[in-house]
C-alpha positions as a Markdown table, in Angstrom:
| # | Residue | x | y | z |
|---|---|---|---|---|
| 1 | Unk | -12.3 | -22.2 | 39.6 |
| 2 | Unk | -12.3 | -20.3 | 43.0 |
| 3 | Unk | -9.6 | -19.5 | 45.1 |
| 4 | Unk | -9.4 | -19.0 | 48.9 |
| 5 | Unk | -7.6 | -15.6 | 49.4 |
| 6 | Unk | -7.5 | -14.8 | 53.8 |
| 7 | Unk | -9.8 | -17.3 | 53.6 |
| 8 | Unk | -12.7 | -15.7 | 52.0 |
| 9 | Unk | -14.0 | -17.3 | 48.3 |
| 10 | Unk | -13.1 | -15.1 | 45.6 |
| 11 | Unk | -13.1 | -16.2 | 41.3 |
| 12 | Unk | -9.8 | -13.5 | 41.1 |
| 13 | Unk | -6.7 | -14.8 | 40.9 |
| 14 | Unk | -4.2 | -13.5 | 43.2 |
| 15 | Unk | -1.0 | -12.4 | 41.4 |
| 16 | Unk | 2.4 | -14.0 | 41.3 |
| 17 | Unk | 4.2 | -11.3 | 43.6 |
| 18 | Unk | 1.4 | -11.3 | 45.7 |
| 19 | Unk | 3.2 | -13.7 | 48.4 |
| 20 | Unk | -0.1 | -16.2 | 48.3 |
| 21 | Unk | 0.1 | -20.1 | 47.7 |
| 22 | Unk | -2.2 | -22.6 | 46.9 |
| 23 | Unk | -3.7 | -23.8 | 50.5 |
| 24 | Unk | -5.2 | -27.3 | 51.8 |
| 25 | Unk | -8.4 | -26.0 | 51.0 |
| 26 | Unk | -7.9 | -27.0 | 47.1 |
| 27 | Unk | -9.5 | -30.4 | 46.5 |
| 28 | Unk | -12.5 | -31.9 | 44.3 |
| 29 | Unk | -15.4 | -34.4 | 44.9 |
| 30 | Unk | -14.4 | -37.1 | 42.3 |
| 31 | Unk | -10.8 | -37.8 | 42.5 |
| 32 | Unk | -9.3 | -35.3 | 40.3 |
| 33 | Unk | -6.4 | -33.2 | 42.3 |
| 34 | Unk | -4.9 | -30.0 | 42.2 |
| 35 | Unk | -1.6 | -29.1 | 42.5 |
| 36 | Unk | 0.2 | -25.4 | 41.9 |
| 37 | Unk | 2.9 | -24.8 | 40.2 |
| 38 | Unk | 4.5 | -21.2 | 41.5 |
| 39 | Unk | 7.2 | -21.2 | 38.9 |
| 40 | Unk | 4.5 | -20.3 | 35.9 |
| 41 | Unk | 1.8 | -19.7 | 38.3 |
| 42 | Unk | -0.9 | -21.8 | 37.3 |
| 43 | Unk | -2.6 | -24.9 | 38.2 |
| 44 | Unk | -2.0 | -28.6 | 37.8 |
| 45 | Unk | -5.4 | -30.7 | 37.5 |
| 46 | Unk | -5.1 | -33.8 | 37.3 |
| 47 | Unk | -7.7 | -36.5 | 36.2 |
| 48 | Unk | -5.3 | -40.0 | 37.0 |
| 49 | Unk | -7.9 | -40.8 | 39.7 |
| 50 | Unk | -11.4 | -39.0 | 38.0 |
| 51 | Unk | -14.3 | -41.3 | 39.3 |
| 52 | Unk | -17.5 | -40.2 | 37.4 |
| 53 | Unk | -20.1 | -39.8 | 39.4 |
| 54 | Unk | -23.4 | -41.9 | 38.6 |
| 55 | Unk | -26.4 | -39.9 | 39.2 |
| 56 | Unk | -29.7 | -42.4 | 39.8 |
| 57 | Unk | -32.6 | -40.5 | 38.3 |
């Protein structure tokens, strides 16, 4: 998982007093969403709409 921190990528986690929030830039392909939770600081995926994706070889 990345995260979008003053809009630059980064894989580090900012921390809970830092003042960030999870921005509209958090999203997948395949119908899975994410949501954040800022009381225990972590996120929500959730698969309710997962589509697999078919790959034609």
């Amino acid at each position: 998982m990345s995260y979008y921190v003053d809009d630059q990528i980064t894989r580090d986690m900012p921390s809970k007093n830092s003042g960030y929030t999870l921005s509209s830039k958090s999203n997948c392909t395949n119908g899975v969403t994410v949501e954040w939770d800022d009381e225990i600081w972590m996120a929500k995926i959730l698969f309710s709409n997962y589509q697999k994706k078919i790959i034609q070889e």
